[in-house]
N, C-alpha and C positions, 0 to 999 in steps of 0.2 A: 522366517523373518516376520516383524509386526506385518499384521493386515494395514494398520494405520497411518504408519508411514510407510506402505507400498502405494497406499492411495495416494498421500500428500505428494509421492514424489510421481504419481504417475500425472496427475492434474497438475503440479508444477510442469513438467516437463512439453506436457499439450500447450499450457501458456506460453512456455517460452517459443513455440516453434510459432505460435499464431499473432502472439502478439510481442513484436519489438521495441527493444529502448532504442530509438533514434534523435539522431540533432531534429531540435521543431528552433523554428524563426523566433523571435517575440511573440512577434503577428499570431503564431497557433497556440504558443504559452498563452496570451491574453484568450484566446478562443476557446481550447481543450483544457488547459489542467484542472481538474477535478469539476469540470465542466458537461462531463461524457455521462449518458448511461452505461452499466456494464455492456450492453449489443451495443452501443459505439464504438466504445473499446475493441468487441471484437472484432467485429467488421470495419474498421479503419485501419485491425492490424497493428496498430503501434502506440508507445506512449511515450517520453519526453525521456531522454537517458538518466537525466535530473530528479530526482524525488520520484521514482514512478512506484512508490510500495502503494499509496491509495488505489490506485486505477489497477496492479496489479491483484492489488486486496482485493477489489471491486471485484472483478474478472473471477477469482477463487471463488468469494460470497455464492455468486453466481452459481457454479460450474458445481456449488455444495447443496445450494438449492435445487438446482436442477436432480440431483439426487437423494432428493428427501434426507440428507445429512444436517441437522442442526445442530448451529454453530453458531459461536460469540463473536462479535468484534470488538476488539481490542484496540481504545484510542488512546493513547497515550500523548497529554499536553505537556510538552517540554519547553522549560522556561530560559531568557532572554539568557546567550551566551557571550563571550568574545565576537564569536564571528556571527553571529546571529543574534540583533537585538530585537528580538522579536520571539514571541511566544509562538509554537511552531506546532503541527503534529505527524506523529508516524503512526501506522495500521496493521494490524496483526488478525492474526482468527485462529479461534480454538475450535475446535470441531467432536464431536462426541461420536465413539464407533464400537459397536459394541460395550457400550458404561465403560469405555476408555476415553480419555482424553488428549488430543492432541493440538500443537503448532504450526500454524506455519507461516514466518514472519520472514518477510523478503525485508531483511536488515540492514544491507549497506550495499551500495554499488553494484552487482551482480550477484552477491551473497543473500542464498534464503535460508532459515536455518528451520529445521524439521526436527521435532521431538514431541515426546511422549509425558504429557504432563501438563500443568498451569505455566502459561505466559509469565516469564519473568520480565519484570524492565531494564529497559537498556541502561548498561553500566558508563558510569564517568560522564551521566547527563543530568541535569536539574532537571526533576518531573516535579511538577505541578499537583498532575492527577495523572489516574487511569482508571478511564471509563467501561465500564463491560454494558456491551448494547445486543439484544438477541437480534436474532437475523430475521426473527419478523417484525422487526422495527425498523428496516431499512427495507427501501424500495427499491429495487435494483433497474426497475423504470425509468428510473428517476438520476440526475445525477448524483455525484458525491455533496457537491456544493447545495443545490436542494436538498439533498438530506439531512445537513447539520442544518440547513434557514427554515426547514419547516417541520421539525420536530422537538420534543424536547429537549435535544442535544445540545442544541442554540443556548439554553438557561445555563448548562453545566461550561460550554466553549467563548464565552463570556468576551475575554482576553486576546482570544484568536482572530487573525484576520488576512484572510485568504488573500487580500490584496497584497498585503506586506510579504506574503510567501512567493506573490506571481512576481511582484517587483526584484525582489531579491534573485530568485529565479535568471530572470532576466537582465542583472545587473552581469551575476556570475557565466553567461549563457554565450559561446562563442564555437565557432565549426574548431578552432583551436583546441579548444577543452572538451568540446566529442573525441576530438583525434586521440588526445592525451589518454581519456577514458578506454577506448577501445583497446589501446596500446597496454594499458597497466590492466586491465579487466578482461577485456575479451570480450565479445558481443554474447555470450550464449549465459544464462543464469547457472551458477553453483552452485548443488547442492550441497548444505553442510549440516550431516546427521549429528543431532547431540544426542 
């Protein structure tokens, strides 16, 4: 089998056990979401069952780093929908292993998807842009939210605004709709090879 998706999925599978999507109050949405460094993340163990591709991004960036693997991150700004009027973002990485390229884009809900190749964008969504950002342009010191406020990323993320994601966040946010989640999902991530 690939070396390259034996890695994605082994470093998947160490996040999923160390760091959990769990129900967070408001109170820790306004505190943690994309508010954490990646060692927050780790060592607090969890992230928001809600939108956690960033903080899980985060956590990969990291865990690619730490193995002299470099890699792209992949920002994709998706524009105001029905249910979301509001300019929004999701996070992906390409990683380079042997002059191969690969994905690994925790896509929806417990679903991460793993392949061999250029990041496509997600289907049946208005993108905006998609930004390619090296991994030595992110501080993983650093939060998610400092990294777009104090780089040049801020210039290209214009439209975005992390408030309108935390409100929405917390509009939709109830121990109901964890239950729900658990129920249709499962607590443990997916791996899904394309």
């Amino acid at each position: 089998m690939n070396s390259g998706i034996n890695l994605a999925k082994k470093i998947i599978l160490s996040i999923d056990k160390g760091v959990r999507r769990i129900y967070w109050t408001n109170q820790e949405i306004d505190k943690w979401f994309a508010k954490r460094s990646a060692k927050e993340i780790i060592n607090n163990g969890h992230t928001c069952f809600m939108n956690p591709c960033s903080d899980l991004t985060f956590v990969t960036s990291f865990i690619l780093s730490l193995n002299n693997l470099p890699h792209e991150w992949i920002i994709e700004e998706i524009l105001p929908t029905k249910k979301f009027n509001f300019n929004r973002l999701h996070f992906a990485l390409e990683f380079n292993l042997h002059d191969k390229l690969y994905v690994i884009d925790y896509k929806r809900n417990n679903e991460v998807y793993v392949f061999k190749g250029n990041y496509n964008r997600r289907e049946n969504l208005p993108i905006k842009q998609i930004i390619r950002f090296p991994d030595d342009q992110i501080d993983l010191e650093k939060s998610l939210y400092e990294n777009i406020n104090n780089s040049n990323l801020k210039s290209y993320l214009k439209d975005y605004s992390l408030k309108e994601n935390i409100n929405k966040l917390k509009r939709d946010n109830s121990p109901e709709n964890y239950k729900r989640f658990k129920r249709l999902f499962g607590e443990n991530l997916i791996i899904k090879q394309l």
